[in-house]
N, C-alpha and C positions, 0 to 999 in steps of 0.2 A: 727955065729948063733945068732939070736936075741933071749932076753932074754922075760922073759912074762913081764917083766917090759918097756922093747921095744918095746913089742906088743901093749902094752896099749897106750902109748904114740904115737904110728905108726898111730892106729886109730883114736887120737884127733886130727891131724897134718896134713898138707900136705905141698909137695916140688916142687920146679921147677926146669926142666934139659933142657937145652939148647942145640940143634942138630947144628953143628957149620960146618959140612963136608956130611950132610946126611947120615952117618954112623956111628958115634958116638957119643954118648951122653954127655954131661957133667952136672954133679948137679953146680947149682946155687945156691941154697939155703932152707932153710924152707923159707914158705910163713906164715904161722902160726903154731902153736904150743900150747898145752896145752888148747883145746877150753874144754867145759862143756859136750861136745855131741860129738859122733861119726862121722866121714867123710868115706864116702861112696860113687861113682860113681861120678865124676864130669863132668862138663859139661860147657863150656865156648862159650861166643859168643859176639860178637862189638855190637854196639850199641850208634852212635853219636860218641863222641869223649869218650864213654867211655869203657869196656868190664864188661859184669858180670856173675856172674858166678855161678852155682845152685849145691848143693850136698845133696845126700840121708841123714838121719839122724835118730838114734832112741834115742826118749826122749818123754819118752816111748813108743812112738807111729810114726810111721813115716811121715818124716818130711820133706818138701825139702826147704833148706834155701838157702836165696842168700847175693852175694859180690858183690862189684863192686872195679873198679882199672882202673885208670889211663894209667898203664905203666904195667899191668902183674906181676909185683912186689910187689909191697904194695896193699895192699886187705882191703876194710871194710865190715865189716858183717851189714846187714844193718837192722839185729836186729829180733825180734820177729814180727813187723806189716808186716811184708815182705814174713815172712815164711809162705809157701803153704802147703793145709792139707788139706785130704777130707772130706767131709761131711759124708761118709758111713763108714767110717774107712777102705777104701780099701787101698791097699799096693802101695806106692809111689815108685819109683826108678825115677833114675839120668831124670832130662827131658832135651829130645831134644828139640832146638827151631829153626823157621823158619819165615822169615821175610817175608811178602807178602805187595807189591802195588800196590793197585788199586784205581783208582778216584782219583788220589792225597793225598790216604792216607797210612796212615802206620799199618799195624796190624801184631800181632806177635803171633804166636800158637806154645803151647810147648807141646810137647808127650811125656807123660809121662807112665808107667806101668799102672798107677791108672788111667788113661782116658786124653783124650785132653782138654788142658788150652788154654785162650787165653788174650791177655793183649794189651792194648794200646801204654803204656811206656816201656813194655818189663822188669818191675820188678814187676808191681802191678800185680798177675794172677787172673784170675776165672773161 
């Protein structure tokens, strides 16, 4: 039974588990640990050679921040310029994202709870 000291820690953190038989799980690891803010709903998607990744957050207000990673495994937080946040103070959750091209180009819309974003690079939203 996790302790409330576990709990606390549970929600600054998140893990990765490895599906190795399509029936079984195995943990791999923490990916991070001990952030400043809560991890809520995540959400991961490729992008070039790299993957990044969005999760709900409350500080004080809700927050959807991103990572990126190389390999799945090591994550960087890519900071406060990055984090998404609305104008009305409507309620954010984990956003989905979708890559579309058209004309030779590249555009990326994420749905979110709080309304549709949409980005160029697939980190910068608006």
């Amino acid at each position: 039974m996790m302790t409330s000291a576990d709990k606390v820690m549970a929600a600054n953190s998140f893990w990765i588990y490895a599906l190795t038989d399509g029936l079984h799980w195995k943990e791999v690891g923490t990916i991070t640990k001990d952030q400043q803010f809560a991890v809520w709903s995540l959400s991961v998607w490729k992008s070039g050679e790299r993957f990044t990744m969005n999760h709900r957050s409350h500080s004080p207000v809700d927050i959807l921040r991103l990572w990126q990673s190389k390999d799945l495994l090591n994550w960087e937080n890519l900071g406060e310029a990055y984090a998404v946040r609305t104008t009305d103070g409507q309620r954010l959750n984990c956003m989905n994202v979708l890559k579309i091209e058209k004309d030779g180009q590249t555009q990326w819309y994420g749905n979110a709870t709080g309304g549709l974003l949409r980005s160029e690079d697939s980190v910068k939203w608006r």
